[in-house]
N, CA, C and O atoms as a Tripos MOL2 file, in Angstrom:
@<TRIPOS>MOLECULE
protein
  288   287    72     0     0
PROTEIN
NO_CHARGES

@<TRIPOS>ATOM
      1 N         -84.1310   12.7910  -16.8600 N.3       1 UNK1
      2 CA        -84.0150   11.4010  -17.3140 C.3       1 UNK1
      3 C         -84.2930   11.2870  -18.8110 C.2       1 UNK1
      4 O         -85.3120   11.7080  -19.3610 O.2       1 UNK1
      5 N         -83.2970   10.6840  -19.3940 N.am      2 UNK2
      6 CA        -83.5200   10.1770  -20.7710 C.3       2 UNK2
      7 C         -84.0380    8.8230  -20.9060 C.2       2 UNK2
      8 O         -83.6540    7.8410  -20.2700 O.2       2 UNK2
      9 N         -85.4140    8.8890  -22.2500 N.am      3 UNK3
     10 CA        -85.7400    7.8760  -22.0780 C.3       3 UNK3
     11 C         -85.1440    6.3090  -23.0870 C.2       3 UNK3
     12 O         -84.3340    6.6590  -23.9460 O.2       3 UNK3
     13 N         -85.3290    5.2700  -23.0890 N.am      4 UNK4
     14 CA        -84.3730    4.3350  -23.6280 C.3       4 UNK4
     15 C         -84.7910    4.8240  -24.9030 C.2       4 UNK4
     16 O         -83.7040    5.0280  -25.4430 O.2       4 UNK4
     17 N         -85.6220    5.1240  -25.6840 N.am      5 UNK5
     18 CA        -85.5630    4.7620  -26.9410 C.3       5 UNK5
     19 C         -84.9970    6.1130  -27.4340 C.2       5 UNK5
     20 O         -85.0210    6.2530  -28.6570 O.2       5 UNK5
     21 N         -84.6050    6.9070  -26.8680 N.am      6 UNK6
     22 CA        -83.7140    8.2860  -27.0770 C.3       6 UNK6
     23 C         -82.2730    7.7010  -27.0980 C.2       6 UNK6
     24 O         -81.6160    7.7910  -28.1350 O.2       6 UNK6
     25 N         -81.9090    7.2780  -26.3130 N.am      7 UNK7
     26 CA        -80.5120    6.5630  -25.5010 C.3       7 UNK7
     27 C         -80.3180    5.6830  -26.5900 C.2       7 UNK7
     28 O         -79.1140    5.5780  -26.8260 O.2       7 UNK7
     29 N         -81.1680    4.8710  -27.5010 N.am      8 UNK8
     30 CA        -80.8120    3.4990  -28.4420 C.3       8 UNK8
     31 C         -80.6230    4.5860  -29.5500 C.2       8 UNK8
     32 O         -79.5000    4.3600  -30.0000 O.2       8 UNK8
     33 N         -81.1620    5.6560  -30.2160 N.am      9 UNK9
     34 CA        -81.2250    6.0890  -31.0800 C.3       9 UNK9
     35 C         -80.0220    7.1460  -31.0880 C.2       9 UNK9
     36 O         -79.5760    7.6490  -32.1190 O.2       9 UNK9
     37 N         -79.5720    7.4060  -29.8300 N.am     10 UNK10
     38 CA        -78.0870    8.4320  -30.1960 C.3      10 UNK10
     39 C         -76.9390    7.4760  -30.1770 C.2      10 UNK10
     40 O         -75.9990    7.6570  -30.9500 O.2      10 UNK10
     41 N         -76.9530    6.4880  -29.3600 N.am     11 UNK11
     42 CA        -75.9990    5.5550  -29.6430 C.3      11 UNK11
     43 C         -75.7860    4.7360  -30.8220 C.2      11 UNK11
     44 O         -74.7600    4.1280  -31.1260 O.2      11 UNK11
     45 N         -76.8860    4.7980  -31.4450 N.am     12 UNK12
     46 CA        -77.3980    3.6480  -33.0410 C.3      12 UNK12
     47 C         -76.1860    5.5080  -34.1100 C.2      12 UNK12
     48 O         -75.2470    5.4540  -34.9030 O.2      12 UNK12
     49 N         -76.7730    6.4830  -33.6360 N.am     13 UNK13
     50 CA        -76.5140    7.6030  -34.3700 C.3      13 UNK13
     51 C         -74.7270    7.8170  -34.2990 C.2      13 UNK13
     52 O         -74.1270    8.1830  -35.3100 O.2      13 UNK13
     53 N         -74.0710    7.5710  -33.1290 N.am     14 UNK14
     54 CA        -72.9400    7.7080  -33.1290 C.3      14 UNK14
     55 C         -72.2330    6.7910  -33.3790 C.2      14 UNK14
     56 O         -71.0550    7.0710  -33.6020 O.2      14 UNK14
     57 N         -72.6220    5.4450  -33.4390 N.am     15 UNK15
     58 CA        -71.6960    4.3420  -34.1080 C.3      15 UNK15
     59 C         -72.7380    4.4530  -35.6680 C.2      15 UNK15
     60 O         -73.1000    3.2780  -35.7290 O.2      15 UNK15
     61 N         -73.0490    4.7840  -36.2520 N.am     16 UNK16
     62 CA        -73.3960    5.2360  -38.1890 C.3      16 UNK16
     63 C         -71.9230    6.3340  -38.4700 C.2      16 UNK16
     64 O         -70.9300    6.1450  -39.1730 O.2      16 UNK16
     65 N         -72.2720    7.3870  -37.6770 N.am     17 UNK17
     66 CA        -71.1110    8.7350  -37.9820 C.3      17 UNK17
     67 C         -69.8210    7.9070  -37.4750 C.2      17 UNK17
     68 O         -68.9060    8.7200  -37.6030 O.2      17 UNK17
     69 N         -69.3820    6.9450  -37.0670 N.am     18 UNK18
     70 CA        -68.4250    6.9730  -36.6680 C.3      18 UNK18
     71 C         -67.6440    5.9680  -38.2270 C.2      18 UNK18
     72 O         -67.6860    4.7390  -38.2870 O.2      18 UNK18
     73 N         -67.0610    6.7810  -39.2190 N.am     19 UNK19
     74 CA        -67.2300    6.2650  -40.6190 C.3      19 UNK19
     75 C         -66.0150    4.9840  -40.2940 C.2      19 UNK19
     76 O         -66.1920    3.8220  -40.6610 O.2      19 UNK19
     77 N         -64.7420    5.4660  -39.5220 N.am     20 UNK20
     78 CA        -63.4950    4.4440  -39.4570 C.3      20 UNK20
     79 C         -63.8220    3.6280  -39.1530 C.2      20 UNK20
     80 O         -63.3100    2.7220  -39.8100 O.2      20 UNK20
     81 N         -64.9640    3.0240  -37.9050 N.am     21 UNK21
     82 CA        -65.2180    2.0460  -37.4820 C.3      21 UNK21
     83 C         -66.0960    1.1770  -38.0120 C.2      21 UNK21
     84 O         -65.9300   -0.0180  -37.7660 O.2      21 UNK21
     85 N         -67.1010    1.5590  -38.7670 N.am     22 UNK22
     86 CA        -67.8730    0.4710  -39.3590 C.3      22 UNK22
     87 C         -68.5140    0.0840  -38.5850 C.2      22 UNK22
     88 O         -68.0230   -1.0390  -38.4710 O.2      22 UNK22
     89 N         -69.2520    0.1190  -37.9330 N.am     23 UNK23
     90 CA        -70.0940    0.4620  -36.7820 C.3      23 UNK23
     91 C         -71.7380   -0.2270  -37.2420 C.2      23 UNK23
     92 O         -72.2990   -0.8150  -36.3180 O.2      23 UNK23
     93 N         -72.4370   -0.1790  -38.4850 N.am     24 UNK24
     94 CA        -73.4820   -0.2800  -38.9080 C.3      24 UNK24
     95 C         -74.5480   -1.2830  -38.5690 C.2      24 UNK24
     96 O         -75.7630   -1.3730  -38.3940 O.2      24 UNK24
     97 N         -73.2270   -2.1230  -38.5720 N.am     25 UNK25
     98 CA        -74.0590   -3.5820  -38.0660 C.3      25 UNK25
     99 C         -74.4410   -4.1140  -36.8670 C.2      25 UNK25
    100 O         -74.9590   -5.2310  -36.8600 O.2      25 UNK25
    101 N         -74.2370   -3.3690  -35.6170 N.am     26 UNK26
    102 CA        -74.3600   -3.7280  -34.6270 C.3      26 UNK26
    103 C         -75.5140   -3.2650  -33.9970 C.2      26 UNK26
    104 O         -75.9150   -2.1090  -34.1280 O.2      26 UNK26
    105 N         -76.1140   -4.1890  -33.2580 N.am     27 UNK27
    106 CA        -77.7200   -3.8900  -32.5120 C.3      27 UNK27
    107 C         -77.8830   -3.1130  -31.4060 C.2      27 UNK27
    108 O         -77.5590   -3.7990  -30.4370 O.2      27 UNK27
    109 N         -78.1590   -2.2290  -31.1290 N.am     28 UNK28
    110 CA        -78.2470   -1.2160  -29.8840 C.3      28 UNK28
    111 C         -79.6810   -1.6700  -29.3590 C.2      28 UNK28
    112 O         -80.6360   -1.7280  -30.1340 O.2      28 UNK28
    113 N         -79.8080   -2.0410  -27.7850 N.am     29 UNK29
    114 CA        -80.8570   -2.3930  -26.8890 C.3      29 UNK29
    115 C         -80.6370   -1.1160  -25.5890 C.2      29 UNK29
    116 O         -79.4980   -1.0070  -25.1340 O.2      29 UNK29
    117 N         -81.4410   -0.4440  -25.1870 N.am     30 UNK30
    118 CA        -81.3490   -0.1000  -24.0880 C.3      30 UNK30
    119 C         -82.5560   -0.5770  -23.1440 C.2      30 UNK30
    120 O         -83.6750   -0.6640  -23.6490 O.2      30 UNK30
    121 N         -82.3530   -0.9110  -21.6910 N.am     31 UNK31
    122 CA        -83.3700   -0.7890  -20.9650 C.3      31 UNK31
    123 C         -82.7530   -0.3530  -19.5670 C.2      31 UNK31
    124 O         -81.6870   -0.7190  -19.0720 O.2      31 UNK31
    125 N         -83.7870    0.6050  -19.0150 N.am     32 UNK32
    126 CA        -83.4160    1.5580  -17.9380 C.3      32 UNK32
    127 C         -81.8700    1.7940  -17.5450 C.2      32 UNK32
    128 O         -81.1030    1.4120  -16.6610 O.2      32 UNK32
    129 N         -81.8010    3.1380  -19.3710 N.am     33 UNK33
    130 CA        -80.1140    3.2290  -19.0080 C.3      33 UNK33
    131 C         -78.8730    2.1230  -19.6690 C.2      33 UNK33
    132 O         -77.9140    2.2500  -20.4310 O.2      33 UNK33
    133 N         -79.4300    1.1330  -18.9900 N.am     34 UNK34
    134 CA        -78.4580    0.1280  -20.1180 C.3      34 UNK34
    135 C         -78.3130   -0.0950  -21.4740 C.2      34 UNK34
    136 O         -79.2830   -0.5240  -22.0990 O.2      34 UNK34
    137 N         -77.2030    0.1360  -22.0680 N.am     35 UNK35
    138 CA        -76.9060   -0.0650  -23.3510 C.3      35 UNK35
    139 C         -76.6150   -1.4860  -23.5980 C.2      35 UNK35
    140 O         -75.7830   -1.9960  -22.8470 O.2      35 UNK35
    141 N         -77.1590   -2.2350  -24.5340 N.am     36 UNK36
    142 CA        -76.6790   -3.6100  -24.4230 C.3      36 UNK36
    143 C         -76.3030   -3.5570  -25.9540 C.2      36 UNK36
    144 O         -77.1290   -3.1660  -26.7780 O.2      36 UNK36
    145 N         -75.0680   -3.9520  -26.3040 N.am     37 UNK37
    146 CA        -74.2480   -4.0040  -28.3560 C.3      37 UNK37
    147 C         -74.2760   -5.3850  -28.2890 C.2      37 UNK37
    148 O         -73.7270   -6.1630  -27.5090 O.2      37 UNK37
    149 N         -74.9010   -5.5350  -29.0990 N.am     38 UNK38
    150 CA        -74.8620   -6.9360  -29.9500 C.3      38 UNK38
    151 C         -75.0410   -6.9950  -31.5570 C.2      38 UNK38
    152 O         -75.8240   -6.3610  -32.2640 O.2      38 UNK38
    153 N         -74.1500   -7.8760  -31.8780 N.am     39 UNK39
    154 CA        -73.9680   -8.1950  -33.5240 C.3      39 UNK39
    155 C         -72.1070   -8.8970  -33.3910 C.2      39 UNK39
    156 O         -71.5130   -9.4270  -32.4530 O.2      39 UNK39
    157 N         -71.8150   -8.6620  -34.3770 N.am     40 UNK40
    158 CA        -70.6310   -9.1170  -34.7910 C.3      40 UNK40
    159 C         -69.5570   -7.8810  -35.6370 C.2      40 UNK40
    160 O         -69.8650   -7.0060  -36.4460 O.2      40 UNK40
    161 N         -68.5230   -8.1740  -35.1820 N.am     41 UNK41
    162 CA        -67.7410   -6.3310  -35.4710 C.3      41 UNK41
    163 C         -66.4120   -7.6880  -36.3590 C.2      41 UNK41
    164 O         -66.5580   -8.9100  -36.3260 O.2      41 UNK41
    165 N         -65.3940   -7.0280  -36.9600 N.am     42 UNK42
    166 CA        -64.3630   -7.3150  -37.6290 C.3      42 UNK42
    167 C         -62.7490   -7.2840  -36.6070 C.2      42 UNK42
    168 O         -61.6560   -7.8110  -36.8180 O.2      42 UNK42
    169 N         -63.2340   -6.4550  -35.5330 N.am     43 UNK43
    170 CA        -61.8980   -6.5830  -35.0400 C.3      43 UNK43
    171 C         -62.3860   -6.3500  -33.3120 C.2      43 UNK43
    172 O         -63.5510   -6.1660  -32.9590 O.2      43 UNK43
    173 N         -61.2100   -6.4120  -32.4020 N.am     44 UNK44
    174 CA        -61.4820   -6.2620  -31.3370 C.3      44 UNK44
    175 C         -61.5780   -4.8760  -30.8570 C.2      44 UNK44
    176 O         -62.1830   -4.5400  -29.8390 O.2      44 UNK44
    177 N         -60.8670   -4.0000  -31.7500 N.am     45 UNK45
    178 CA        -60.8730   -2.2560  -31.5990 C.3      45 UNK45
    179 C         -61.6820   -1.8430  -31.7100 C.2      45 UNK45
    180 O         -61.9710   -0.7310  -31.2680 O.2      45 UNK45
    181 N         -62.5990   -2.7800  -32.5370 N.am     46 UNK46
    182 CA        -63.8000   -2.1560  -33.1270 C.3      46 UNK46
    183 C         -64.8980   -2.3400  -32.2290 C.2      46 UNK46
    184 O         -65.8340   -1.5670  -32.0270 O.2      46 UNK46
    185 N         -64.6150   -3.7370  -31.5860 N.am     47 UNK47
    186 CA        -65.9590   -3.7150  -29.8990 C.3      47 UNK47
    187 C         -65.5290   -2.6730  -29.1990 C.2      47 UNK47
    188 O         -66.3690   -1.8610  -28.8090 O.2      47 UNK47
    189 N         -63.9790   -2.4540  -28.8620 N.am     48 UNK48
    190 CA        -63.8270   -1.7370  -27.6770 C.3      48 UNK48
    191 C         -64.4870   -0.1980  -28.3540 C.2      48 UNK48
    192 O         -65.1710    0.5750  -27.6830 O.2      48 UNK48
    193 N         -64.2140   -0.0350  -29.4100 N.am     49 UNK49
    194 CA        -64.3790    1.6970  -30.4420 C.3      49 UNK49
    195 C         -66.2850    1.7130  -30.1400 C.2      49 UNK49
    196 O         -66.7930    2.6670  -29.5500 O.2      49 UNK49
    197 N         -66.8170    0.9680  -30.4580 N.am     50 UNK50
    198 CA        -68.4430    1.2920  -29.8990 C.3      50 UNK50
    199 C         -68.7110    1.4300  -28.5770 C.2      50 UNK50
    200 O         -69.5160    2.3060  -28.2610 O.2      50 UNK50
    201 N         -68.0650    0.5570  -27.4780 N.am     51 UNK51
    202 CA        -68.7360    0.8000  -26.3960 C.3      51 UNK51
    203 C         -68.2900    1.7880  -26.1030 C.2      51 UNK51
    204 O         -68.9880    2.6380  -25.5490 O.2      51 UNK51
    205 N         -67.0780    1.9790  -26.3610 N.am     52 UNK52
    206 CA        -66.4630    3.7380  -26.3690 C.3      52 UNK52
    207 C         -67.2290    5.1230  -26.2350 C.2      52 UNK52
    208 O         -67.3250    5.9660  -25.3440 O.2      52 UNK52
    209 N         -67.8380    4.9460  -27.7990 N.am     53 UNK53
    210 CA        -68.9720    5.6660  -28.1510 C.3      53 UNK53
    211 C         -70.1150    5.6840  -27.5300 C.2      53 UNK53
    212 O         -70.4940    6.7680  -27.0880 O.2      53 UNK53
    213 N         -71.0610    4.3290  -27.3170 N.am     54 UNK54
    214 CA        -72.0090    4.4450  -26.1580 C.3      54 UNK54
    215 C         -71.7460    4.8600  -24.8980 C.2      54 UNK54
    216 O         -72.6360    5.4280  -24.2660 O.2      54 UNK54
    217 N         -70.7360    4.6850  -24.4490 N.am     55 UNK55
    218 CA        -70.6910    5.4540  -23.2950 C.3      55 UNK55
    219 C         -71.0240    6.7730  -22.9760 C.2      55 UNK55
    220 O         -71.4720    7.3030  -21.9590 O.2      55 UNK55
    221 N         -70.6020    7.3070  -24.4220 N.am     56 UNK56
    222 CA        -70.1220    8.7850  -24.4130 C.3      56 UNK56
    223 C         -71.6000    9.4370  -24.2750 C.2      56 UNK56
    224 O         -71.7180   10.5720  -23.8120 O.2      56 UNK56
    225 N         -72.8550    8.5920  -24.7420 N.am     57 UNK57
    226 CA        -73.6240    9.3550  -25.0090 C.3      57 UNK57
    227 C         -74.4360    9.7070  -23.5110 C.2      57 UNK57
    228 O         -74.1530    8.9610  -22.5730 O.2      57 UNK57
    229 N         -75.3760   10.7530  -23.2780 N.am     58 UNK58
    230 CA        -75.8270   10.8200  -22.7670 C.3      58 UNK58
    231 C         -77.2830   10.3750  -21.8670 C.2      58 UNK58
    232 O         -78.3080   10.9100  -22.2890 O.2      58 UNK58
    233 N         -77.3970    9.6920  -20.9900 N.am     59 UNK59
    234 CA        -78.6160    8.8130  -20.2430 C.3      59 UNK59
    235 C         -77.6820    7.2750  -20.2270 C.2      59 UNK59
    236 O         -77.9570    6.1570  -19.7900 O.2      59 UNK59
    237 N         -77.1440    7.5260  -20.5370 N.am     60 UNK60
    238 CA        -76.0020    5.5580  -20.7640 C.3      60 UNK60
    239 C         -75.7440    5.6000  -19.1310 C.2      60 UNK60
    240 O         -74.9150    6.4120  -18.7200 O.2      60 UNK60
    241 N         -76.3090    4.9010  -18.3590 N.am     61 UNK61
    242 CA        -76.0690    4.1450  -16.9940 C.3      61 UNK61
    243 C         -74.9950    3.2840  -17.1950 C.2      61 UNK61
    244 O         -73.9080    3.4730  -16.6480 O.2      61 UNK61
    245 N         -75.2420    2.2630  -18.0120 N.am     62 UNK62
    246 CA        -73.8190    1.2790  -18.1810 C.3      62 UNK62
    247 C         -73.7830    0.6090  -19.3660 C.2      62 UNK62
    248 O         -74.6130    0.9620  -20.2030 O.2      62 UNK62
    249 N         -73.3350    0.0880  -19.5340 N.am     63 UNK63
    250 CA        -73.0630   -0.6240  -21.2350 C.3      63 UNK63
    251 C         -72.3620   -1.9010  -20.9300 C.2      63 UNK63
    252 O         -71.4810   -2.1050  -20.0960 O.2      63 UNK63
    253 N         -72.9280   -2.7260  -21.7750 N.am     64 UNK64
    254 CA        -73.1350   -4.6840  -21.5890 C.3      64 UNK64
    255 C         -72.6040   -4.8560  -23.2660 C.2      64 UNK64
    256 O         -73.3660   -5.0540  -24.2120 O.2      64 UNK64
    257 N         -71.1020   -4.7260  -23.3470 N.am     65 UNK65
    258 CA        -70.5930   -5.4830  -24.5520 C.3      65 UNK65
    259 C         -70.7040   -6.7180  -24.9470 C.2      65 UNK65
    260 O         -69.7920   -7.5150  -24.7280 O.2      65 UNK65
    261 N         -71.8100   -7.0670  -25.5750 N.am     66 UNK66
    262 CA        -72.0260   -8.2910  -25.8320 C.3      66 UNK66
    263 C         -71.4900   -8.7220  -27.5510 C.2      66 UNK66
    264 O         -71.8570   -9.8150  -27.9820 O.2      66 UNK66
    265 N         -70.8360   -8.0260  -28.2360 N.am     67 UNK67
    266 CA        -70.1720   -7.9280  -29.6140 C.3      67 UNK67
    267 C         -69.4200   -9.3900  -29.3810 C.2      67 UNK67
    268 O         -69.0380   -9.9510  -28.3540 O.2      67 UNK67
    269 N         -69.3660   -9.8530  -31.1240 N.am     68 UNK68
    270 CA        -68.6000  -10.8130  -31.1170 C.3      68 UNK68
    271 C         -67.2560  -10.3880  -32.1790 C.2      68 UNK68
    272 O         -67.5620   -9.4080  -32.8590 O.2      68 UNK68
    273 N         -66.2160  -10.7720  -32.3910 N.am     69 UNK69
    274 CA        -65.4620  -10.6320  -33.2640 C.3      69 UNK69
    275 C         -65.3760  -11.9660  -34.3920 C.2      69 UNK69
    276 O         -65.1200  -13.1640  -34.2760 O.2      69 UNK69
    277 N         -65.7770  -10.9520  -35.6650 N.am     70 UNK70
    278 CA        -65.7440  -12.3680  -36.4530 C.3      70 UNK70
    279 C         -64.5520  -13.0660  -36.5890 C.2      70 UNK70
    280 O         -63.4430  -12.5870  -36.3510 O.2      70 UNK70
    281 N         -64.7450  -14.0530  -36.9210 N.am     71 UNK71
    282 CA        -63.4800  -15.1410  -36.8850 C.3      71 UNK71
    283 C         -63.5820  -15.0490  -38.4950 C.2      71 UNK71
    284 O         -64.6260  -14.9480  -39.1400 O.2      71 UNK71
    285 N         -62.0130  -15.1190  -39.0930 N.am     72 UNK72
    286 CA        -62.3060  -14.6840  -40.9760 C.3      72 UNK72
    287 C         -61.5810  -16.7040  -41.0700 C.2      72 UNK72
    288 O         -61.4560  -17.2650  -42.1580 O.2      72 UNK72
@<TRIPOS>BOND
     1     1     2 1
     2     2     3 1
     3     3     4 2
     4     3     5 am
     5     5     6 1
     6     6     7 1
     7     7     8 2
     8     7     9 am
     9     9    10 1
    10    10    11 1
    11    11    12 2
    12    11    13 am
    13    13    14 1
    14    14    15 1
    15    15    16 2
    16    15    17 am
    17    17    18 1
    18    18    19 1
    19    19    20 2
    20    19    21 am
    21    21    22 1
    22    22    23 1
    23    23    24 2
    24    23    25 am
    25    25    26 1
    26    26    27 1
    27    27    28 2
    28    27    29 am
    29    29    30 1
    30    30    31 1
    31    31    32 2
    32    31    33 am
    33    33    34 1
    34    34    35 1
    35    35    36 2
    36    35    37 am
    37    37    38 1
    38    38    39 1
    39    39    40 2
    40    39    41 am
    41    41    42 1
    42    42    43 1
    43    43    44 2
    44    43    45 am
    45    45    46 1
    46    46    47 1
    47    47    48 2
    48    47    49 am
    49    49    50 1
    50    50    51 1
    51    51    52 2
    52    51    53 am
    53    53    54 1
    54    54    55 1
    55    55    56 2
    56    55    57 am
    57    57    58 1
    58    58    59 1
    59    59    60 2
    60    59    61 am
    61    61    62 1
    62    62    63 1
    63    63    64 2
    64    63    65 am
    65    65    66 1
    66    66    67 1
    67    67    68 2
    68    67    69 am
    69    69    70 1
    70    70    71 1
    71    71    72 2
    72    71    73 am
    73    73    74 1
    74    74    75 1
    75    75    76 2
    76    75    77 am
    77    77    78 1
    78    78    79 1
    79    79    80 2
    80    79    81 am
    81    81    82 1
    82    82    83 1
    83    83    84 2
    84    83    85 am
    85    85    86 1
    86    86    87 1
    87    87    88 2
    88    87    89 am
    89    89    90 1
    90    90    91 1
    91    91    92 2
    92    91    93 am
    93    93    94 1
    94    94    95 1
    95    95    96 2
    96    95    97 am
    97    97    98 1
    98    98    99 1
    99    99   100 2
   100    99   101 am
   101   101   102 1
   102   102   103 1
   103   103   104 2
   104   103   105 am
   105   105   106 1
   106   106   107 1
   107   107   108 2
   108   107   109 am
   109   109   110 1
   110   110   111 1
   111   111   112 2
   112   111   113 am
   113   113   114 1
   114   114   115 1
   115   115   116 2
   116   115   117 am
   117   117   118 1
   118   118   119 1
   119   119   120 2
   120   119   121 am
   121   121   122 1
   122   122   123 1
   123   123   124 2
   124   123   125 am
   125   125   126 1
   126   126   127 1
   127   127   128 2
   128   127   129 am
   129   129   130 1
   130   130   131 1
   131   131   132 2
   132   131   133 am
   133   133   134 1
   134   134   135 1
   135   135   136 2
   136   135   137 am
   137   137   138 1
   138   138   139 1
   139   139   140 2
   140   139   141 am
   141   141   142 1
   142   142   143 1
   143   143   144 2
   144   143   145 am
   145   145   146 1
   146   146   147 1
   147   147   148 2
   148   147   149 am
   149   149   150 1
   150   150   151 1
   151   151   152 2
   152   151   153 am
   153   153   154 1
   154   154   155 1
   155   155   156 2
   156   155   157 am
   157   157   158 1
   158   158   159 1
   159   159   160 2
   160   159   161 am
   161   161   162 1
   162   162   163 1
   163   163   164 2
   164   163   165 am
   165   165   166 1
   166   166   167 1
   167   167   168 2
   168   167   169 am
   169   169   170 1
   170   170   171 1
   171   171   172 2
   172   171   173 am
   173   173   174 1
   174   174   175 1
   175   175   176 2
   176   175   177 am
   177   177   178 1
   178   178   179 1
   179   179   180 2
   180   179   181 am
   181   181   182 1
   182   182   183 1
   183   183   184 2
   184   183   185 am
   185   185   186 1
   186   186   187 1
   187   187   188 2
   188   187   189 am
   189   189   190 1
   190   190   191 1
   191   191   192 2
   192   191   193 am
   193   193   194 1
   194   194   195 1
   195   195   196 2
   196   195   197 am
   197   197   198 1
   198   198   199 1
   199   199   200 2
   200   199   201 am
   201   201   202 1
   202   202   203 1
   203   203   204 2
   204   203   205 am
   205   205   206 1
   206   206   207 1
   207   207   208 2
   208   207   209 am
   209   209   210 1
   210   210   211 1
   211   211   212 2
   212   211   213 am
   213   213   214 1
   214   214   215 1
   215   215   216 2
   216   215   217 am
   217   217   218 1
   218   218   219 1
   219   219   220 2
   220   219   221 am
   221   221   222 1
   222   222   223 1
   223   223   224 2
   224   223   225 am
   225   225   226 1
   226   226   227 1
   227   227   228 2
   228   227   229 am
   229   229   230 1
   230   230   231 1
   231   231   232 2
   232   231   233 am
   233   233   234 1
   234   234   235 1
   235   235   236 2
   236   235   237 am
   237   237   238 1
   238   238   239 1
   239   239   240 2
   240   239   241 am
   241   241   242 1
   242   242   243 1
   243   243   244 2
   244   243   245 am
   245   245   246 1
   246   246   247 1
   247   247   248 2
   248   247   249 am
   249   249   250 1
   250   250   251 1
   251   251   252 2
   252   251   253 am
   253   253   254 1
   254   254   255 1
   255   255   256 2
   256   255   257 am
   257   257   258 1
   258   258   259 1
   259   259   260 2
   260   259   261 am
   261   261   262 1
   262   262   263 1
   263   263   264 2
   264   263   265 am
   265   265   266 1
   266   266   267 1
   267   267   268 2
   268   267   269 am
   269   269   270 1
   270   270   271 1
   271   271   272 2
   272   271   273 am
   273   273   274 1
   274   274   275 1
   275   275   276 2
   276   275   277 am
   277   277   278 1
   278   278   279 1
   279   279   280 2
   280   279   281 am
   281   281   282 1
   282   282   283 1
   283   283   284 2
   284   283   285 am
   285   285   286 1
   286   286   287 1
   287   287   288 2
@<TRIPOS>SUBSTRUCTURE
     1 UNK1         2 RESIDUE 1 A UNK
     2 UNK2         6 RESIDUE 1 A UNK
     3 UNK3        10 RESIDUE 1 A UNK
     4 UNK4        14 RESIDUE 1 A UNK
     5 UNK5        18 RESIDUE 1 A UNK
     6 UNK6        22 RESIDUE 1 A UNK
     7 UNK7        26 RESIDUE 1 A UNK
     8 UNK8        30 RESIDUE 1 A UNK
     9 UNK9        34 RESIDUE 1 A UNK
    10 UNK10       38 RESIDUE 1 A UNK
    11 UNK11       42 RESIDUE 1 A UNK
    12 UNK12       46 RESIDUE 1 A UNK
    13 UNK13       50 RESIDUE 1 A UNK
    14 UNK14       54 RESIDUE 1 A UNK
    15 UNK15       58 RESIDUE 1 A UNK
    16 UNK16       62 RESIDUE 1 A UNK
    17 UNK17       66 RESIDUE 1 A UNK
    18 UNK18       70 RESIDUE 1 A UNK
    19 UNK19       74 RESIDUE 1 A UNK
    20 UNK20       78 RESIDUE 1 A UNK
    21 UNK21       82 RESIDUE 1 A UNK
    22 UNK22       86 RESIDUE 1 A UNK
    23 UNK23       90 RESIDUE 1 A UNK
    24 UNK24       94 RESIDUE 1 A UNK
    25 UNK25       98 RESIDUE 1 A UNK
    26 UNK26      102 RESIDUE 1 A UNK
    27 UNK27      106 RESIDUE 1 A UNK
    28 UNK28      110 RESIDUE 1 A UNK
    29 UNK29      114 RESIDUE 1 A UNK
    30 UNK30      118 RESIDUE 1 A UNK
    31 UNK31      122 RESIDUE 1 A UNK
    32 UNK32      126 RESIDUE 1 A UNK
    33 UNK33      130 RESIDUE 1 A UNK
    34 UNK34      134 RESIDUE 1 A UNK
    35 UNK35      138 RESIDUE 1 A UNK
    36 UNK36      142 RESIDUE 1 A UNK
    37 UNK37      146 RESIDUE 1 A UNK
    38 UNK38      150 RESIDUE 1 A UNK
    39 UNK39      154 RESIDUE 1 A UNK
    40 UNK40      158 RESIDUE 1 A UNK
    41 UNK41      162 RESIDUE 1 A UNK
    42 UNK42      166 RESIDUE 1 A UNK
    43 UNK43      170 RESIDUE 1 A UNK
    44 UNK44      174 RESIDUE 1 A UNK
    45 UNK45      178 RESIDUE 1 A UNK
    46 UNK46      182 RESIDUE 1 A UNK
    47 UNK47      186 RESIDUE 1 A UNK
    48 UNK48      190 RESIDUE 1 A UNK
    49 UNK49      194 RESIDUE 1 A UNK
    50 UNK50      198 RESIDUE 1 A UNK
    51 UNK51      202 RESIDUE 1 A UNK
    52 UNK52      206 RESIDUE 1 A UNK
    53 UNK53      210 RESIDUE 1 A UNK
    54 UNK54      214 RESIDUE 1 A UNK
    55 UNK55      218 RESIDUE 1 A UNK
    56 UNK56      222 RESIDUE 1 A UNK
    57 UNK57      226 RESIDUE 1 A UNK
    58 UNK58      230 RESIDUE 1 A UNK
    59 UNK59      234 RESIDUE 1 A UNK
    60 UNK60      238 RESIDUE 1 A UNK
    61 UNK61      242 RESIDUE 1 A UNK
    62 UNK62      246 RESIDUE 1 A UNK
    63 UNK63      250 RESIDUE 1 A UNK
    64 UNK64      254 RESIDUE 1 A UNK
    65 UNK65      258 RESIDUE 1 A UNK
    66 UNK66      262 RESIDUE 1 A UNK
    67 UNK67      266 RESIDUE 1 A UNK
    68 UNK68      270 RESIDUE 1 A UNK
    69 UNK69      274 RESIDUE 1 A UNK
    70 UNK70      278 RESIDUE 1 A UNK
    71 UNK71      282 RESIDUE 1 A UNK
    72 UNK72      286 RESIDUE 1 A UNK
């Protein structure tokens, strides 16, 4: 078992490296397993492109896209 604040910190780590997406601004929460993204992203590729990434990581039970897309 991985614990959440491992799980917030590789997911916080793979949306930073992920340079195309712009990723920086968004809030990573985990609790038991759950990834919860919140903040505000620029496009809709760009919510779907993080939870993408959180998924990928390892101890992620499920992931709660809570991203908004800014309105310009």
């Amino acid at each position: 078992n991985v614990d959440d604040a491992t799980v917030t910190a590789a997911v916080k780590s793979q949306l930073v490296m992920d340079k195309a997406a712009n990723l920086t601004r968004v809030d990573v929460d985990t609790n038991n397993g759950v990834v919860y993204l919140n903040g505000t992203v620029d496009s809709s590729a760009q919510k779907g492109r993080a939870e993408e990434l959180a998924r990928r990581v390892t101890g992620v039970a499920k992931v709660v896209n809570n991203l908004q897309v800014a309105r310009r």
